[in-house]
N, C-alpha and C positions, 0 to 999 in steps of 0.2 A: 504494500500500500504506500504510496506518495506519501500521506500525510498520515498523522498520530491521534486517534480519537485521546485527548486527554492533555493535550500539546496547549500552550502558546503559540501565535503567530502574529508576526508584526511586518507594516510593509514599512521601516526603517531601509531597508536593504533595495527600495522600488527601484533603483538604475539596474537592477539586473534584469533587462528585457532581451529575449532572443527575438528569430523569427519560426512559424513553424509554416515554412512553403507559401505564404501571405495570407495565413487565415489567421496572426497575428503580427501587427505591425511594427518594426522596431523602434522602439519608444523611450520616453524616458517619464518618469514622474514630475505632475508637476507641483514646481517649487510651492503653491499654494497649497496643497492637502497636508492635511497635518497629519501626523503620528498615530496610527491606530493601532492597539495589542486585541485581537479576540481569541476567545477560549474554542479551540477544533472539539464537537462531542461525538463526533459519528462520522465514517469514512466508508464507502462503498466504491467501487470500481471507477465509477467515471463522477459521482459527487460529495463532496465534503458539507457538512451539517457546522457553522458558525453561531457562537452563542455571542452578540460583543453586548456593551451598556449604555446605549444611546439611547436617552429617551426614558423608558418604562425602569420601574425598579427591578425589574428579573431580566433584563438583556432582550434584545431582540436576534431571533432566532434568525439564521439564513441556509439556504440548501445552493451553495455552488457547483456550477461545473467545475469538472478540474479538467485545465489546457496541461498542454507540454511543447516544448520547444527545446531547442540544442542544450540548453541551461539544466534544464528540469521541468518537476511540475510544478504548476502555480495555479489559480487562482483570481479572480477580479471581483472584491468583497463589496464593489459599490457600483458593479460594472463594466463594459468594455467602453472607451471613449478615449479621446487621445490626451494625454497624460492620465489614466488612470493609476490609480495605488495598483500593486499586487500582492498576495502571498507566496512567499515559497518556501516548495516544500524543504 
């Protein structure tokens, strides 16, 4: 499995963008987003299950696809768009 049901992740590390054949574009984050840590609770083949704390007092839950490119696997915890954050695995 890419990712760790039980994990931290953070897109601190967002300049690591590959390409995977153009269905991800190479990118970089932008200088605007700020720091996000969310808790990984659940990992299945192609989607990871995010819990992060925006908003409600129990976190808002998210179900990502997981990408891959030269790098690894990742993740888009707000989206795909150009500078988006990512996580990686």
């Amino acid at each position: 499995m890419p990712f760790t049901a039980g994990k931290l992740y953070t897109n601190s590390q967002g300049n690591l963008y590959g390409t995977d054949k153009g269905s991800v574009v190479t990118n970089s984050q932008a200088a605007a987003e700020p720091t996000m840590t969310w808790f990984c609770t659940a990992v299945s083949r192609v989607f990871a299950v995010f819990k992060s704390k925006s908003g409600s007092p129990n976190g808002t839950v998210r179900r990502l696809r997981i990408y891959r490119d030269q790098l690894g696997h990742f993740v888009f915890p707000r989206g795909r768009f150009d500078g988006a954050p990512i996580f990686r695995a």
